[in-house]
LOBAPA-884921 format. One record per residue (C-alpha): x, y, z; residue number from 1; residue in one letter. Coordinates in pm, 1 decimal, always signed. Example, Ala and Ser with C-alpha at 12.3 -4.5 7.8 and 13.67 -1.06 7.14 Angstrom:
# residues 2
[site [+1230.0,-450.0,+780.0],1,'a']
[site [+1367.0,-106.0,+714.0],2,'s']
# end
This chain:
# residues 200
[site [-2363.9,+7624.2,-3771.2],1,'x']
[site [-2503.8,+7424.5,-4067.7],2,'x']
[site [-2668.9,+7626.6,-4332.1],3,'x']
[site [-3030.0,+7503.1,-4272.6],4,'x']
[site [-2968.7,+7624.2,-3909.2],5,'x']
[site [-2813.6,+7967.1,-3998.6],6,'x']
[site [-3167.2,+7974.1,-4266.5],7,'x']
[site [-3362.8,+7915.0,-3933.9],8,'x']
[site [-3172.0,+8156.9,-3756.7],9,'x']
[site [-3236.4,+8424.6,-4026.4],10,'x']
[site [-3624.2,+8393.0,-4053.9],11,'x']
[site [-3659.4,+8420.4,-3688.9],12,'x']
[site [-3489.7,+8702.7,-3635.8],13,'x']
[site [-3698.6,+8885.0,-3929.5],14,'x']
[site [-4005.4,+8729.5,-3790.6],15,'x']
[site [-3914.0,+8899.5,-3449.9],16,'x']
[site [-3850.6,+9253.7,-3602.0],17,'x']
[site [-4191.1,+9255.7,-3773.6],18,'x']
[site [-4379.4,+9047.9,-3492.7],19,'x']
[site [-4277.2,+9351.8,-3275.8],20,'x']
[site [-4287.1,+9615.0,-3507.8],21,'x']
[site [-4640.4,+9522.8,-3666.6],22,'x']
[site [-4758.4,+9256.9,-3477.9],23,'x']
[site [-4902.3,+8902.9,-3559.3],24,'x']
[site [-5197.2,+8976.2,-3746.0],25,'x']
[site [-5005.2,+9294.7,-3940.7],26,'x']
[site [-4706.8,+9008.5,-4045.4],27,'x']
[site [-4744.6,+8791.7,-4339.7],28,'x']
[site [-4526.5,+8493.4,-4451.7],29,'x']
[site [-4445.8,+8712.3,-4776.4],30,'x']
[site [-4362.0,+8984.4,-4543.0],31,'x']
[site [-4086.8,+8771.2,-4363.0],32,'x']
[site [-4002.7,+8591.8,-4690.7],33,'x']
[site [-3916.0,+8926.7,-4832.3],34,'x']
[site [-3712.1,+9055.7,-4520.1],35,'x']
[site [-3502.5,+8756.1,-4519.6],36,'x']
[site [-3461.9,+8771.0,-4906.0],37,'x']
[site [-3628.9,+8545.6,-5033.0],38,'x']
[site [-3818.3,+8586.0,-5367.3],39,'x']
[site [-4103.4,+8350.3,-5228.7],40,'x']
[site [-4243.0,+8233.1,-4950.7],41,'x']
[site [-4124.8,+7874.5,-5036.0],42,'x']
[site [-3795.1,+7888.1,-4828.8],43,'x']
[site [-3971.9,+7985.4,-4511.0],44,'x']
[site [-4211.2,+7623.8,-4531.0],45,'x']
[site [-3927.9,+7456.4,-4545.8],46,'x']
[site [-3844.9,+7491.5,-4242.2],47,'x']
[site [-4174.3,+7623.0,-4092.0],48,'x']
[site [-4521.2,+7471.2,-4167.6],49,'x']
[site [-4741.3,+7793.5,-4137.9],50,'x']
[site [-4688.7,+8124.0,-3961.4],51,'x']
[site [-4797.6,+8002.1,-3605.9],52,'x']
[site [-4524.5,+7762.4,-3614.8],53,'x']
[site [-4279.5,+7982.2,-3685.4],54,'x']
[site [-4428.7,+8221.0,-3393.9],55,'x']
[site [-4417.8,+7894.6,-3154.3],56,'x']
[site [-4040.8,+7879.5,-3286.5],57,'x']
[site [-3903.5,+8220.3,-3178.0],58,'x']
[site [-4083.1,+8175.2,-2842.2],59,'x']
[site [-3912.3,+7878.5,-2783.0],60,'x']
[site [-3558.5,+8048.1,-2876.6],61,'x']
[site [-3594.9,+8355.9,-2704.4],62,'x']
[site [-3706.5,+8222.5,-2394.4],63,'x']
[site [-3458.6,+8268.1,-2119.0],64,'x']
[site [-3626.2,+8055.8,-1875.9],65,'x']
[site [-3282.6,+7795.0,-1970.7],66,'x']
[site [-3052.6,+8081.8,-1813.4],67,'x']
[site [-3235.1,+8166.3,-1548.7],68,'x']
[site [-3277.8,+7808.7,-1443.2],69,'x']
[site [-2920.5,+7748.2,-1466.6],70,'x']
[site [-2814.6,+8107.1,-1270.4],71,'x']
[site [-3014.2,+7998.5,-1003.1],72,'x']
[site [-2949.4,+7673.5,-960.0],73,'x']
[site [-2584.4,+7791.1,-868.2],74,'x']
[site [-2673.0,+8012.1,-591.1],75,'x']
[site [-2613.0,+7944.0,-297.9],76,'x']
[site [-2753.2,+8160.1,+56.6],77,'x']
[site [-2765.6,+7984.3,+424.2],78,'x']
[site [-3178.0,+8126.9,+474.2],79,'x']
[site [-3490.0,+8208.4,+288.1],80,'x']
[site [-3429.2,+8585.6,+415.3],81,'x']
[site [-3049.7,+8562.9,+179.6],82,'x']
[site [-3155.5,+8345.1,-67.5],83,'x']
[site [-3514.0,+8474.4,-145.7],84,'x']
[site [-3368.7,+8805.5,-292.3],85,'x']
[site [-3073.1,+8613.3,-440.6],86,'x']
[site [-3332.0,+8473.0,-676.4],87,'x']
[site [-3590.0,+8716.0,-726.5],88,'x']
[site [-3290.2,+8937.4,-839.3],89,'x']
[site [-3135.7,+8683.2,-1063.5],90,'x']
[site [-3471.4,+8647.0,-1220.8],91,'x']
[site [-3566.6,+9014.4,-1281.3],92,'x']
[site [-3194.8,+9030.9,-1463.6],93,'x']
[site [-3271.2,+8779.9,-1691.0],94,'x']
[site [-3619.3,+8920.5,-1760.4],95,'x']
[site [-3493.4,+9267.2,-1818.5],96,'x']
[site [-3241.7,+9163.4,-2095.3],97,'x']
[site [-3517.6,+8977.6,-2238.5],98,'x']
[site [-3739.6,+9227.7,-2303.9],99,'x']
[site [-3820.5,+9138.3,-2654.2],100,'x']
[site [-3924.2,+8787.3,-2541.0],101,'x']
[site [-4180.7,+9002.1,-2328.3],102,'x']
[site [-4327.4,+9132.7,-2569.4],103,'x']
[site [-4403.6,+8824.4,-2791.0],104,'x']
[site [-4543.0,+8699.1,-2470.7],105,'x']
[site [-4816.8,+8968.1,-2464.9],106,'x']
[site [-4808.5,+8898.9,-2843.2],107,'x']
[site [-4920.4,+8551.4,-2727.9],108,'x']
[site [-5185.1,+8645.8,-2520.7],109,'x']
[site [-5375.5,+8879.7,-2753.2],110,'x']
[site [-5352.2,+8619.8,-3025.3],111,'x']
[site [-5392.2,+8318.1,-2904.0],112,'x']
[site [-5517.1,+8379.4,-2527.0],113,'x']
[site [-5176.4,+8274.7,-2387.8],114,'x']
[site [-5170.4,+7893.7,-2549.3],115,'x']
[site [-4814.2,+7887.6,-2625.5],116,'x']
[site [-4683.0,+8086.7,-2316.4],117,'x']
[site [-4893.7,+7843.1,-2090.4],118,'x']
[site [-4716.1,+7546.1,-2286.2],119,'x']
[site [-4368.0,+7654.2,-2234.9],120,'x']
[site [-4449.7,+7743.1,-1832.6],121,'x']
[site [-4574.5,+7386.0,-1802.7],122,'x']
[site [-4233.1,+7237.4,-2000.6],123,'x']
[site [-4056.8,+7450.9,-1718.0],124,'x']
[site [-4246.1,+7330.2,-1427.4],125,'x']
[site [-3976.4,+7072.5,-1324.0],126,'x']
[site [-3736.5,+7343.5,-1257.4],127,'x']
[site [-3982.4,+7619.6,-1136.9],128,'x']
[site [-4070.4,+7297.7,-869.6],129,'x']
[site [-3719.5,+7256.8,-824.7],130,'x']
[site [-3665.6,+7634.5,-663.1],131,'x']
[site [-3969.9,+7652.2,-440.1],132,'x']
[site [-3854.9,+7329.5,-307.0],133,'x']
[site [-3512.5,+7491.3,-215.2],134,'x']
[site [-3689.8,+7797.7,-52.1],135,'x']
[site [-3905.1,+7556.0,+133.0],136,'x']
[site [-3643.4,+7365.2,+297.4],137,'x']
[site [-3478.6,+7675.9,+494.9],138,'x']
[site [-3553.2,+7659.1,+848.0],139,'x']
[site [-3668.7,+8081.7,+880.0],140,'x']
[site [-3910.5,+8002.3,+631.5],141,'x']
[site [-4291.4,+8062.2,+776.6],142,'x']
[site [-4479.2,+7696.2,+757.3],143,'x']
[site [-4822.5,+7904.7,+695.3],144,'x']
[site [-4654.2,+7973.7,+365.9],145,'x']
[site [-4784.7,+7732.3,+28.1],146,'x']
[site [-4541.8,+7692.8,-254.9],147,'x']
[site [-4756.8,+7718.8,-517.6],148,'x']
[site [-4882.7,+8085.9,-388.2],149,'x']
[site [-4527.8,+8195.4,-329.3],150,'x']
[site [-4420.5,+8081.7,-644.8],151,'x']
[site [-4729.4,+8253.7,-818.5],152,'x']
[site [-4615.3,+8552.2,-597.2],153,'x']
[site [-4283.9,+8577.6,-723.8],154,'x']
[site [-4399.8,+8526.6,-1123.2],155,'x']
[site [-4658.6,+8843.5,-1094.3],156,'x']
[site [-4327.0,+9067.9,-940.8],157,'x']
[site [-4117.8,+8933.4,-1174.7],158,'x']
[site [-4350.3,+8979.3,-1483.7],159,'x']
[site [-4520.9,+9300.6,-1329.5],160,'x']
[site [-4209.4,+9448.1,-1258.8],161,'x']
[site [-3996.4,+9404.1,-1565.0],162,'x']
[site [-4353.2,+9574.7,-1758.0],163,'x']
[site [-4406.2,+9858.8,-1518.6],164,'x']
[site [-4008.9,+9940.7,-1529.3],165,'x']
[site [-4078.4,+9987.6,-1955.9],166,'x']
[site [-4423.1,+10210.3,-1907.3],167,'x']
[site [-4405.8,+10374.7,-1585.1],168,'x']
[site [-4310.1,+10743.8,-1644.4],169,'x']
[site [-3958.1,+10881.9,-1592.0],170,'x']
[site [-4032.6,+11080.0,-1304.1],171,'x']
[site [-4196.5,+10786.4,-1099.9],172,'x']
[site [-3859.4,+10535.1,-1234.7],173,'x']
[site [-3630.0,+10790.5,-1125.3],174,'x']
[site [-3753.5,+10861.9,-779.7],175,'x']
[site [-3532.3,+10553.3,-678.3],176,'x']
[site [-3230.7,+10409.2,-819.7],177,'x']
[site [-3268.1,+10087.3,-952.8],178,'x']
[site [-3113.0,+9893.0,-683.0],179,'x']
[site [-3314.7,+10108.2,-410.6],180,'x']
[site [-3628.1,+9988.0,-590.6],181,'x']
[site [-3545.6,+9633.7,-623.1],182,'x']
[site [-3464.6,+9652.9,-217.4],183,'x']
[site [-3846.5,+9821.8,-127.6],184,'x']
[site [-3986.0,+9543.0,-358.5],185,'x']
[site [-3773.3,+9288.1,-193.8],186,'x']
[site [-3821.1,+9396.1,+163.9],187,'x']
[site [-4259.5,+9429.2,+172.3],188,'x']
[site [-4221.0,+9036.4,+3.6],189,'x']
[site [-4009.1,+8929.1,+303.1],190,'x']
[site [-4162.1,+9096.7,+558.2],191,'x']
[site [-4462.4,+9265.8,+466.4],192,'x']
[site [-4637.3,+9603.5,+459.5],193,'x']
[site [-4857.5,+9587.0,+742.5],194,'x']
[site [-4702.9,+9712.4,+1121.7],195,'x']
[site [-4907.4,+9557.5,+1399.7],196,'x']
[site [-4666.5,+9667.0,+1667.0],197,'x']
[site [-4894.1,+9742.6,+1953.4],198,'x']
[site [-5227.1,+9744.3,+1695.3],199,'x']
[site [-5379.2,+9394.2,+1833.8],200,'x']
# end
């Protein structure tokens, strides 16, 4: 690693700490400049232009959508039923050790209404494609069912459940074990909630 790259490294790792720790607004450049040592601000616009760039940055590098694109692009499952979960728990992994990359999402959207977030989504939207098109393809797969709304579908679990595992009180979380939860979740998607055995 060159030295201008281990520089970059440094800044965005003090921008995260304070980012998370005071938030956007609370974070100056000085503040960053000073937790990287630096006597001035100088250093950082070398390498970043203003503050919002360097935000822009660390979403960029923190983003695990690289990972999970390459995970699942290696699975393999003969049906939607075995492959569905496959991915939703690969996913969920990779969101839960990037919690921190969560939280400069919300970050994102009090700031700046979501701007940046929106931009890397659309940068993805080759591979997000890529997956629904897999799911599509398997024969047990309802044709009533639109791509775009399962794949909108699977981003609010994904998102929602990754946030609600970090607020949700103890004694709700530990009703299940982890695994037990991720199966509930997994079986209403599949199959859903609603028995109309003998109700037509």
């Amino acid at each position: 690693m060159s030295k201008g790259e281990q520089a970059v490294e440094a800044i965005l790792n003090a921008a995260e700490d304070l980012f998370l720790q005071q938030g956007f607004n609370g974070t100056s450049m000085r503040h960053i400049a000073k937790a990287v040592g630096y006597r001035s601000v100088a250093g950082l616009y070398n390498h970043f232009s203003d503050k919002e760039q360097l935000f822009v940055a660390l979403l960029d590098d923190r983003s695990p959508y690289d990972h999970i694109f390459a995970e699942v692009a290696s699975l393999e499952a003969p049906t939607a039923e075995a492959f569905i979960p496959l991915v939703y728990q690969t996913m969920l992994r990779q969101l839960q050790a990037s919690m921190k990359f969560l939280r400069l999402v919300m970050i994102d959207f009090l700031e700046f209404g979501g701007d940046h977030v929106r931009e890397l989504v659309g940068e993805a939207q080759a591979e997000l494609a890529q997956i629904l098109m897999r799911i599509m393809q398997f024969d047990d797969l309802k044709e009533s069912v639109s791509p775009i709304a399962l794949g909108r579908m699977m981003g609010m679990l994904l998102f929602g459940y990754a946030i609600t595992r970090e607020i949700l009180p103890a004694q709700i979380l530990d009703t299940m074990t982890e695994e037990e939860w991720q199966k509930h979740i997994t079986q209403a998607v599949l199959y859903g909630v609603i028995d109309k055995d003998g109700k037509e």
